[in-house]
MDTraj code that builds the backbone (N, CA, C; nanometers):
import mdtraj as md
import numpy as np

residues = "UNK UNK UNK UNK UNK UNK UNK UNK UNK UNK UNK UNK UNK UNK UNK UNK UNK UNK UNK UNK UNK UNK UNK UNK UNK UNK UNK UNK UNK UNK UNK UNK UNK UNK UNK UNK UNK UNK UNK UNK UNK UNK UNK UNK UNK UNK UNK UNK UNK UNK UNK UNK UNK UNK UNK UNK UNK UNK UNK UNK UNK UNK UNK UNK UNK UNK UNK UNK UNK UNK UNK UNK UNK UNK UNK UNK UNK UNK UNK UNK UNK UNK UNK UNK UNK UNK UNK UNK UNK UNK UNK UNK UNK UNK UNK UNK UNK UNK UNK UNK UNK UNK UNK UNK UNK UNK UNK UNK UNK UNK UNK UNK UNK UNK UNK UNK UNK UNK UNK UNK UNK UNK UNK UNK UNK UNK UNK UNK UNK UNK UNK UNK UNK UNK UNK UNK UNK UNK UNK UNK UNK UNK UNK UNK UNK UNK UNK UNK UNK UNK UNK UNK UNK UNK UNK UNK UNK UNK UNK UNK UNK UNK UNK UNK UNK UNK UNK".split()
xyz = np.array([
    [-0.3515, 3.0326, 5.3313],
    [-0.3001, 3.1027, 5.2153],
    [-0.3261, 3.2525, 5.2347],
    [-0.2074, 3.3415, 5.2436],
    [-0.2189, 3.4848, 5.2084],
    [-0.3053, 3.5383, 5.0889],
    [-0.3452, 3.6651, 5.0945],
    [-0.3909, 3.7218, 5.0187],
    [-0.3294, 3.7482, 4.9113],
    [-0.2230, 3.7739, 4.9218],
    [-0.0864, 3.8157, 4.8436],
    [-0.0382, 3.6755, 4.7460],
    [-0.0170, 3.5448, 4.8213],
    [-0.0475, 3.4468, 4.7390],
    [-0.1377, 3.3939, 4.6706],
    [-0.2796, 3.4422, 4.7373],
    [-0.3765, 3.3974, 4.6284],
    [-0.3964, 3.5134, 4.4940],
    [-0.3591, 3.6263, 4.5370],
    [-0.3148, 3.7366, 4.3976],
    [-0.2447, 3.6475, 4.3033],
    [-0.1252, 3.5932, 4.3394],
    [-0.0151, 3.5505, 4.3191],
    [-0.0468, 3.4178, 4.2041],
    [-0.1231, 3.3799, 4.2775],
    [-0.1919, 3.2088, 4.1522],
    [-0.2899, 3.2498, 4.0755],
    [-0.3893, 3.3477, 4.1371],
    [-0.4978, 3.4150, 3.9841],
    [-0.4277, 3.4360, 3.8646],
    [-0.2895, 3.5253, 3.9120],
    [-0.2327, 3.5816, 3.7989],
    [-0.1473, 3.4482, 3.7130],
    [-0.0962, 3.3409, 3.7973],
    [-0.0382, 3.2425, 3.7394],
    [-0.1232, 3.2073, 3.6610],
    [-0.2973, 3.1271, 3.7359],
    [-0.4048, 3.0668, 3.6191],
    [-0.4338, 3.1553, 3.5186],
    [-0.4438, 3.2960, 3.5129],
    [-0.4501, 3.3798, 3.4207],
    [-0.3821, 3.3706, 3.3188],
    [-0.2932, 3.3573, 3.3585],
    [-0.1474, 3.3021, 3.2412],
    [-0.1430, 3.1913, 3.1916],
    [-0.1745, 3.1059, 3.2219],
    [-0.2089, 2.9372, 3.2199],
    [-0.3086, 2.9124, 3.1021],
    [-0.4707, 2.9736, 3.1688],
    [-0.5278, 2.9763, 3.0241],
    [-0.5269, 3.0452, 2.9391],
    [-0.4623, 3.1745, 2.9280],
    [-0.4390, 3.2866, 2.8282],
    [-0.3649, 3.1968, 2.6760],
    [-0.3057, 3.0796, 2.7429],
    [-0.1919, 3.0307, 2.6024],
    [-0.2841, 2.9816, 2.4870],
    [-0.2911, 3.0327, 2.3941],
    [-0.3480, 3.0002, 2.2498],
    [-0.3279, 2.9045, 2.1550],
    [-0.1787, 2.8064, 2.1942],
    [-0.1330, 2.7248, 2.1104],
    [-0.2253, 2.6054, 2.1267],
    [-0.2690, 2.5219, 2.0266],
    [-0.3403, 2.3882, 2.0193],
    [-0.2711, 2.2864, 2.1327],
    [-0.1523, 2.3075, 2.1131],
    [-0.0895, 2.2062, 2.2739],
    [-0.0050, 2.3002, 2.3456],
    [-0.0496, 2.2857, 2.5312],
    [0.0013, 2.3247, 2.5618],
    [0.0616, 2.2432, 2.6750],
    [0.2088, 2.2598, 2.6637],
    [0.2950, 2.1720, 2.7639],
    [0.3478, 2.2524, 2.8743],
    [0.4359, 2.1676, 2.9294],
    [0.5156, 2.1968, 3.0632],
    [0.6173, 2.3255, 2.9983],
    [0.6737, 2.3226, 2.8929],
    [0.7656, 2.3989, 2.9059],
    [0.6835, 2.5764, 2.8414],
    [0.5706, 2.5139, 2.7223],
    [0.4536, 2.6467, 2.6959],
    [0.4249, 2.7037, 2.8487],
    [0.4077, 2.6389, 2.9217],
    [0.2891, 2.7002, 3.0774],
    [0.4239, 2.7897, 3.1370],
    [0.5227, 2.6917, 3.1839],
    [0.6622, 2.7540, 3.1978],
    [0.6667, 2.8988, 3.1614],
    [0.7087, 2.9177, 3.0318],
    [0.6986, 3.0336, 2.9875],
    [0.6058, 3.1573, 2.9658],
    [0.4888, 3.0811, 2.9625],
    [0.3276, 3.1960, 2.9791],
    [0.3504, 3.2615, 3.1155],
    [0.3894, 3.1610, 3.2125],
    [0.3593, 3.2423, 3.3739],
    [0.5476, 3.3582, 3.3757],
    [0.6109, 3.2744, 3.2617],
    [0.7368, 3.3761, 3.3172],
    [0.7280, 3.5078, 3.2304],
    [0.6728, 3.4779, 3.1207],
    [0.5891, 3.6211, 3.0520],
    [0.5260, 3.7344, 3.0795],
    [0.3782, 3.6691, 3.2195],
    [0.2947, 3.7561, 3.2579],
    [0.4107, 3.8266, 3.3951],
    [0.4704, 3.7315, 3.4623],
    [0.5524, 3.7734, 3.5897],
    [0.6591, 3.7808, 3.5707],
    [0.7403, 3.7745, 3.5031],
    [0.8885, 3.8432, 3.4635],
    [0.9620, 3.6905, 3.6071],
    [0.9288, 3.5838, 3.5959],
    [1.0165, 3.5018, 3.6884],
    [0.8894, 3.3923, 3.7255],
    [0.9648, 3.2921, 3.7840],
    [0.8623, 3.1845, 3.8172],
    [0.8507, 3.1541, 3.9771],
    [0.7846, 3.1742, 4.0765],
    [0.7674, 3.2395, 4.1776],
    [0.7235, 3.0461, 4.2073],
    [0.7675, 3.0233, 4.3206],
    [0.7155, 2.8600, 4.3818],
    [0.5723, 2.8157, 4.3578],
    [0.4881, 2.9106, 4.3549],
    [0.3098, 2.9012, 4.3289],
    [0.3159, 2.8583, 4.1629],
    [0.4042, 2.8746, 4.0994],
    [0.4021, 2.8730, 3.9627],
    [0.4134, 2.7291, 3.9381],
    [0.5375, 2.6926, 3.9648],
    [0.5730, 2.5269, 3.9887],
    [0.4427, 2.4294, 3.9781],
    [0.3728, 2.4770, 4.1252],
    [0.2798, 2.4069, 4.1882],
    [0.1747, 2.4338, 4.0796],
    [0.1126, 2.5071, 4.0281],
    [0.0282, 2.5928, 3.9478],
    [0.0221, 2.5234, 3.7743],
    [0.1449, 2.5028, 3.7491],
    [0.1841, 2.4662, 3.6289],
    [0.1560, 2.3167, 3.5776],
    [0.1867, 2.2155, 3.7586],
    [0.1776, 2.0639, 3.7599],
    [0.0484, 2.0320, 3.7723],
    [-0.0686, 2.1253, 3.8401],
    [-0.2045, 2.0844, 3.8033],
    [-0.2244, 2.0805, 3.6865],
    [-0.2344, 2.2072, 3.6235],
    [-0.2695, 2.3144, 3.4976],
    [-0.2402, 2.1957, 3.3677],
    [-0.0781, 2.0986, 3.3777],
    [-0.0780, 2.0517, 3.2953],
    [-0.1172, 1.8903, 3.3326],
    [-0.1319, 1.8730, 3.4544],
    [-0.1690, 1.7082, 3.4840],
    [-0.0281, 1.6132, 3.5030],
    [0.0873, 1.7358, 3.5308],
    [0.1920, 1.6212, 3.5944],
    [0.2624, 1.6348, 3.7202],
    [0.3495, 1.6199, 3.7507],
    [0.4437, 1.6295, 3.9100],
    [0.4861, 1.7119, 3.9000],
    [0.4921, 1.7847, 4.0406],
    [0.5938, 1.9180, 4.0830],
    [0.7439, 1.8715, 4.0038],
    [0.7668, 1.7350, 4.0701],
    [0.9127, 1.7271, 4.0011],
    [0.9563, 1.7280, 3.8631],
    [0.8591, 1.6832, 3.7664],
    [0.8195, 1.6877, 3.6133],
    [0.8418, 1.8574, 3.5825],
    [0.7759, 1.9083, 3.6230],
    [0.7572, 2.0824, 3.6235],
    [0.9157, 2.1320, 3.6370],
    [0.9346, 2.1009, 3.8097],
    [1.0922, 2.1618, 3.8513],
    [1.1958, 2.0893, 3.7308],
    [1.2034, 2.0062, 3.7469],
    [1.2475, 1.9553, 3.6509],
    [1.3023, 2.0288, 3.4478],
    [1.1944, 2.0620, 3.3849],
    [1.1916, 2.1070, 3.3048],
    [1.2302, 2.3024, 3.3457],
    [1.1807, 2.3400, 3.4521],
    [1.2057, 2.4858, 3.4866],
    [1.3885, 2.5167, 3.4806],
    [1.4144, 2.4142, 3.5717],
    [1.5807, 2.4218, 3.6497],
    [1.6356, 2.3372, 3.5189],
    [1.6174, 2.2805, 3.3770],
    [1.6571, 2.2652, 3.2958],
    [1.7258, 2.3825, 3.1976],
    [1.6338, 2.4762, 3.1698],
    [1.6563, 2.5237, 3.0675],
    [1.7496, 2.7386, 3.1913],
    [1.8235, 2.7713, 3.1143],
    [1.9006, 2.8544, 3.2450],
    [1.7634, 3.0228, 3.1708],
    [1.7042, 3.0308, 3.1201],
    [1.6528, 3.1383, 3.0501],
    [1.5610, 3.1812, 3.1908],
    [1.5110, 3.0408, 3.2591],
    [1.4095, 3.0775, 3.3729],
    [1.4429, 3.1481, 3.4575],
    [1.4027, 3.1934, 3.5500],
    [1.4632, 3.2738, 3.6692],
    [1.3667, 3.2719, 3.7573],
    [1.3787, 3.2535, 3.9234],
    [1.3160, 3.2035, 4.0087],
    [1.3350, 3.3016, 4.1316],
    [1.3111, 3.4332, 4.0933],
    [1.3600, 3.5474, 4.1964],
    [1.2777, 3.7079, 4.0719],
    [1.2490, 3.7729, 4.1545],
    [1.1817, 3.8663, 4.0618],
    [1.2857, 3.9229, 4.0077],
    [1.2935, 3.9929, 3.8992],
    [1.3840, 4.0837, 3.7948],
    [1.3564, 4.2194, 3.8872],
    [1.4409, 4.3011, 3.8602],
    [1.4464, 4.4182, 3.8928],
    [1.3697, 4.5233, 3.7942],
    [1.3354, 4.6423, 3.8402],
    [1.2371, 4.7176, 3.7601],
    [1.2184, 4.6889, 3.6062],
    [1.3671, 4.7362, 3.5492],
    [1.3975, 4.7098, 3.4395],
    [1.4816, 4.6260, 3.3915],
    [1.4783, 4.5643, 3.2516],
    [1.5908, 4.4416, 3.2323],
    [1.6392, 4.4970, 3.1524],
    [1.7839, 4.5088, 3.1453],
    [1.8928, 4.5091, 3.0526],
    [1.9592, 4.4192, 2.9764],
    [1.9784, 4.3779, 2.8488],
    [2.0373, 4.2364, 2.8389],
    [2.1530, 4.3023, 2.7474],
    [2.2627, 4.2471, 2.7598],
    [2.3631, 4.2547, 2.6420],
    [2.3849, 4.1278, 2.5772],
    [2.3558, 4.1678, 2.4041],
    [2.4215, 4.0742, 2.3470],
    [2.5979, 4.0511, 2.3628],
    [2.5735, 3.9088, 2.3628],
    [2.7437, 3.8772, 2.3353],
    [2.7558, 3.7827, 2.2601],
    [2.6813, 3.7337, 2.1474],
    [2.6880, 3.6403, 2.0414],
    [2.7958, 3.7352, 1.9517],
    [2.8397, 3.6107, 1.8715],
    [3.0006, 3.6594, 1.7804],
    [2.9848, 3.7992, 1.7325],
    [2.8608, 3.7915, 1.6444],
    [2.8976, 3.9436, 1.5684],
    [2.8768, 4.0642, 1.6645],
    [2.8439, 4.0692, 1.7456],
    [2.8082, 4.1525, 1.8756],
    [2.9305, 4.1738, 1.9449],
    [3.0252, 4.0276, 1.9687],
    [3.0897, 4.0713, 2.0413],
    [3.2088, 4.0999, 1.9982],
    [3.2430, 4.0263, 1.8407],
    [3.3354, 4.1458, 1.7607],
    [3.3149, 4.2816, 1.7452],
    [3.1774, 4.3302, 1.7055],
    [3.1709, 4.4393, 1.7045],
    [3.2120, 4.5331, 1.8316],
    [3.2311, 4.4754, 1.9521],
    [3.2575, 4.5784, 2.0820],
    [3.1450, 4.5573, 2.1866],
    [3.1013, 4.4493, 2.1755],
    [2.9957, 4.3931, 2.2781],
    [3.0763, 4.4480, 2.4323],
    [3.1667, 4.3825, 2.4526],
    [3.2587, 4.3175, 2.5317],
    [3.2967, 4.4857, 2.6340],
    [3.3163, 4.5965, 2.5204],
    [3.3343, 4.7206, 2.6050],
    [3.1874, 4.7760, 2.6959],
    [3.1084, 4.7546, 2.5881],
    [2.9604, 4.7969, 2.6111],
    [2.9198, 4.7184, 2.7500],
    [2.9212, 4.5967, 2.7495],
    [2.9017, 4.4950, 2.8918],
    [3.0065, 4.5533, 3.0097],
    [3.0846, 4.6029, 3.0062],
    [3.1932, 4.6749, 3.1136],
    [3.1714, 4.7673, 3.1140],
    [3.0896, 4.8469, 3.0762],
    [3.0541, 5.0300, 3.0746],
    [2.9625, 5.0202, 3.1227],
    [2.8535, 4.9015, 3.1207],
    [2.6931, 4.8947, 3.2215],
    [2.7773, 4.8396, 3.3457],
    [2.8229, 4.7665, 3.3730],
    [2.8647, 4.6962, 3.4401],
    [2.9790, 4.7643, 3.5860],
    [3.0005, 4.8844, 3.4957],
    [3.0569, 4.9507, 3.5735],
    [2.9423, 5.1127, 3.6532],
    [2.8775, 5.1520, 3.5653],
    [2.7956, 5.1890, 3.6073],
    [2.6488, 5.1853, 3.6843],
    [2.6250, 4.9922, 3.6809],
    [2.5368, 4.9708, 3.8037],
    [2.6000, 4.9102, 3.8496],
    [2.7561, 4.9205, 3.8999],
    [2.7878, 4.8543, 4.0560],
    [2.7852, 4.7274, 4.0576],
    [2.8002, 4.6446, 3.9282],
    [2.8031, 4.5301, 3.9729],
    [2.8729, 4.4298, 3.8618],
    [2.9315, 4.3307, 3.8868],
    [3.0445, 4.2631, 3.8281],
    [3.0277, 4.1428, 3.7840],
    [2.8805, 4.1538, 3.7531],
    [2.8476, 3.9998, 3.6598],
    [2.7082, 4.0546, 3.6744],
    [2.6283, 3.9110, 3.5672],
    [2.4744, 3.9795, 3.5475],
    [2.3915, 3.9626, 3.7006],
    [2.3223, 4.0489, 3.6964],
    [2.1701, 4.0089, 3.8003],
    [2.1245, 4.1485, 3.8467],
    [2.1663, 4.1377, 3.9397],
    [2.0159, 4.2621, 3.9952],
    [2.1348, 4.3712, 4.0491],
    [2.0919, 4.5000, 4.0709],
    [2.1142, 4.6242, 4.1294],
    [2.1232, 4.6127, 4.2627],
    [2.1688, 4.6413, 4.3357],
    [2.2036, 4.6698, 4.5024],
    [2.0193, 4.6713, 4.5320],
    [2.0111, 4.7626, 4.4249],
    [1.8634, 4.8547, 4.4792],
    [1.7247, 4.7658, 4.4052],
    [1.7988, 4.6930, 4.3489],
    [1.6697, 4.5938, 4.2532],
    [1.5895, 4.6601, 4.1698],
    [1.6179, 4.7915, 4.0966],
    [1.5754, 4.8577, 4.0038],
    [1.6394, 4.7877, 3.8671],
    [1.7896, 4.8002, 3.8359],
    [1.7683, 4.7153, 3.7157],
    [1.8869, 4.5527, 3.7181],
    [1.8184, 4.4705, 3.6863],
    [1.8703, 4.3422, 3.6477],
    [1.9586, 4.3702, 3.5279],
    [2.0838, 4.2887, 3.4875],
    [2.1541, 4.3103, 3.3911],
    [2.1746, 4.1570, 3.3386],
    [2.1145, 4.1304, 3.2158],
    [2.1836, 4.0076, 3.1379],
    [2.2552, 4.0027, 3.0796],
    [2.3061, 3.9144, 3.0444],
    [2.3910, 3.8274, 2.8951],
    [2.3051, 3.7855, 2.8427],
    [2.3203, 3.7824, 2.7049],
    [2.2148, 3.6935, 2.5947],
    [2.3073, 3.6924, 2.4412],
    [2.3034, 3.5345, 2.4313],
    [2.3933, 3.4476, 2.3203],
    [2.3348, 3.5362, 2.2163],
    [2.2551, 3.5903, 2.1811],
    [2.1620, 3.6691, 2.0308],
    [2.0516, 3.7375, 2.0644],
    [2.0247, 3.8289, 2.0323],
    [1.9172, 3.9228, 2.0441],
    [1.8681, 3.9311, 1.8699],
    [1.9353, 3.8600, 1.8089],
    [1.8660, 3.8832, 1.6872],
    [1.8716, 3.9662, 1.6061],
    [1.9971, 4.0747, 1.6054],
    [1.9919, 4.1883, 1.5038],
    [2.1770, 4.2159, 1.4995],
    [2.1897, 4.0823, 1.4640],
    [2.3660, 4.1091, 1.4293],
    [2.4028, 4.2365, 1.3448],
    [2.3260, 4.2418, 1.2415],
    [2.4181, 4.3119, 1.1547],
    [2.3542, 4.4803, 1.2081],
    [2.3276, 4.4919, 1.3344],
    [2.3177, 4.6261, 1.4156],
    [2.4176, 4.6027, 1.5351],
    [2.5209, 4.5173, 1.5364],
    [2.5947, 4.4852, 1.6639],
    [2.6535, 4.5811, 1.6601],
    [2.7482, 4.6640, 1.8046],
    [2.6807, 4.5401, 1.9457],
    [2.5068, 4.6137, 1.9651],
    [2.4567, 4.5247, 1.9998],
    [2.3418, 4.5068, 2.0173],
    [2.2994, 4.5034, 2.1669],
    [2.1758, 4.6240, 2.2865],
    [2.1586, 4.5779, 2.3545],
    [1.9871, 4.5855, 2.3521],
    [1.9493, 4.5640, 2.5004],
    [1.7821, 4.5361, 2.4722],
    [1.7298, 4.6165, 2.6427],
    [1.6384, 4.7057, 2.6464],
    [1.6069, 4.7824, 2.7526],
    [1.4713, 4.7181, 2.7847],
    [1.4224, 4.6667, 2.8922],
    [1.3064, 4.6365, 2.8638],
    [1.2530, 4.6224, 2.7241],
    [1.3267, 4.4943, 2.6544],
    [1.2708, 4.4230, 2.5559],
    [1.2291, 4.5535, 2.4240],
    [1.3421, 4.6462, 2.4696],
    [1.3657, 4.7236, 2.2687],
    [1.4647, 4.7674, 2.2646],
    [1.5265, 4.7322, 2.2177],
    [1.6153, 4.7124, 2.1266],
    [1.7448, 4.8030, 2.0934],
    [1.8367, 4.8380, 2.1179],
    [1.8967, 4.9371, 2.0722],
    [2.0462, 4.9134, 1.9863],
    [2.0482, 4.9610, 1.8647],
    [2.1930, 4.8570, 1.7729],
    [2.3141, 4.9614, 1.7596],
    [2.3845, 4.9335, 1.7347],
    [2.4961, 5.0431, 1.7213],
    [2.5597, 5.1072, 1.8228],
    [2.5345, 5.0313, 1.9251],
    [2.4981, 5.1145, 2.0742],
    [2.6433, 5.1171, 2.1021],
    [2.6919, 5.2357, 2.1435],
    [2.8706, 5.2604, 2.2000],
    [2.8237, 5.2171, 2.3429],
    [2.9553, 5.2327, 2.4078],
    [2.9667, 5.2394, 2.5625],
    [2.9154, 5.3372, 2.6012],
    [2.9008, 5.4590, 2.5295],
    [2.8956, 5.5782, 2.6286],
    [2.7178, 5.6149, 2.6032],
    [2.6769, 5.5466, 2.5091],
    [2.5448, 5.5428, 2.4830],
    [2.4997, 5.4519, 2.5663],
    [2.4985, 5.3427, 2.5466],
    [2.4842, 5.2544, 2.6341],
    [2.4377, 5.2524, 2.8082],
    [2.5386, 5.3984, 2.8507],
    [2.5842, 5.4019, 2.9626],
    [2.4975, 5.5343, 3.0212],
    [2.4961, 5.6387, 2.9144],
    [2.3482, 5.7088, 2.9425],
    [2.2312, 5.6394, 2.9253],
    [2.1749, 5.5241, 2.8410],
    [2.0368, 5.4964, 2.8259],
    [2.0161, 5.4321, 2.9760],
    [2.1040, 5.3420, 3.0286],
    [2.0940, 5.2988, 3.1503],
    [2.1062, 5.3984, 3.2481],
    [2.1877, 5.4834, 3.2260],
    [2.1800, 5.5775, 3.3273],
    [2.0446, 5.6780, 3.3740],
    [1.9644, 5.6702, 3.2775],
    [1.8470, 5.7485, 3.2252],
    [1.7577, 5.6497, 3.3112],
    [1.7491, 5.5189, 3.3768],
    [1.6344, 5.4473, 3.3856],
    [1.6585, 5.4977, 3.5036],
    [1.7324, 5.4795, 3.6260],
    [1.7018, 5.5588, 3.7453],
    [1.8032, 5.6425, 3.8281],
    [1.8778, 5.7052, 3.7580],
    [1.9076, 5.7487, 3.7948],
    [2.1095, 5.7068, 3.8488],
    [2.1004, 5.5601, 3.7844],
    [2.2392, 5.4771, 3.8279],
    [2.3554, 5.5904, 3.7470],
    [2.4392, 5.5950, 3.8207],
    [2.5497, 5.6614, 3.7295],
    [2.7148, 5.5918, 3.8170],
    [2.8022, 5.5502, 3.7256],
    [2.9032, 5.5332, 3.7763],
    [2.9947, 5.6193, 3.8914],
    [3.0651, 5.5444, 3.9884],
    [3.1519, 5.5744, 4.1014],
    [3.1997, 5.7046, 4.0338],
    [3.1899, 5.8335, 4.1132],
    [3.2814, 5.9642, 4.0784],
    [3.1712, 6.0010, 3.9889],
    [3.0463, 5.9800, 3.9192],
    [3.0224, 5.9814, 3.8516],
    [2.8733, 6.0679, 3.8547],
    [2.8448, 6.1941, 3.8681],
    [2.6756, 6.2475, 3.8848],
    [2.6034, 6.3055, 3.8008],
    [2.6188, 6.2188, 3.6936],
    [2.4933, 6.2157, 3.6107],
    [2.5497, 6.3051, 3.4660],
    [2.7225, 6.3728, 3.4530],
    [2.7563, 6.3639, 3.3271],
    [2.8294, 6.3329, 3.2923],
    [2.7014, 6.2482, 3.1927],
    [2.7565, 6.1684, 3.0554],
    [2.7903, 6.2397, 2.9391],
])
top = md.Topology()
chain = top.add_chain()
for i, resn in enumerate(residues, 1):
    res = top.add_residue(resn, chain, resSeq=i)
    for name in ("N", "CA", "C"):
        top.add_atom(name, md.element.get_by_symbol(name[0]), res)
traj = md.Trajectory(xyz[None], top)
């Protein structure tokens, strides 16, 4: 075992017993280690089926169930756009093509450069601020395209094709 992997499982068990709830299951542990690490890394799996007393496949199983998990690190920062109804009446739909065009990439996931990941998300929880997006987990409502397109542009520097930096 690397050094780097045994970093790698402290921080998983760290996460493991950190959970406070009176029961904690496969899908609680799941989520504690994707909390502390932004993704569930193969040590996690393994980590999770001791931690709770069942099978790797019990674990994989419940992980590769639910699509929220992710099994590859996120990029610096996460972007998510809502596209639940009132979001995406409100103009979700332009806002997701204005990031989308400005980090280079044509569906959600990661940056060329792995600085920022871009989601979809069914609700973020603040319809009646749609469209609605979320920057590293705050929040921003009312958000145009062209807002949108500087706040992302602001995280490193990404700016659309033809495009150096005015917004």
């Amino acid at each position: 075992m690397t050094i780097e992997s045994e970093a790698l499982r402290h921080k998983i068990r760290e996460a493991l017993s950190s959970q406070k709830q009176p029961t904690v299951t496969v899908l609680s542990s799941l989520l504690a280690v994707q909390d502390a690490l932004g993704y569930l890394p193969e040590e996690a799996i393994e980590e999770v089926a001791d931690f709770t007393e069942t099978t790797i496949n019990d674990v994989w199983g419940v992980a590769s169930f639910y699509t929220n998990f992710r099994f590859t690190p996120p990029g610096q920062h996460v972007v998510e756009v809502c596209w639940g109804p009132t979001c995406h009446v409100m103009g979700a739909m332009r806002v997701l093509q204005r990031l989308q065009e400005t980090l280079d990439i044509s569906t959600e996931g990661e940056t060329e450069d792995k600085q920022v990941t871009l989601k979809y998300n069914t609700c973020l929880g603040a319809c009646s601020h749609g469209p609605v997006i979320s920057i590293d987990h705050r929040l921003m409502g009312r958000i145009t395209p062209e807002e949108a397109q500087k706040r992302v542009s602001d995280l490193n520097g990404h700016h659309p094709k033809g495009d150096h930096g005015n917004v």
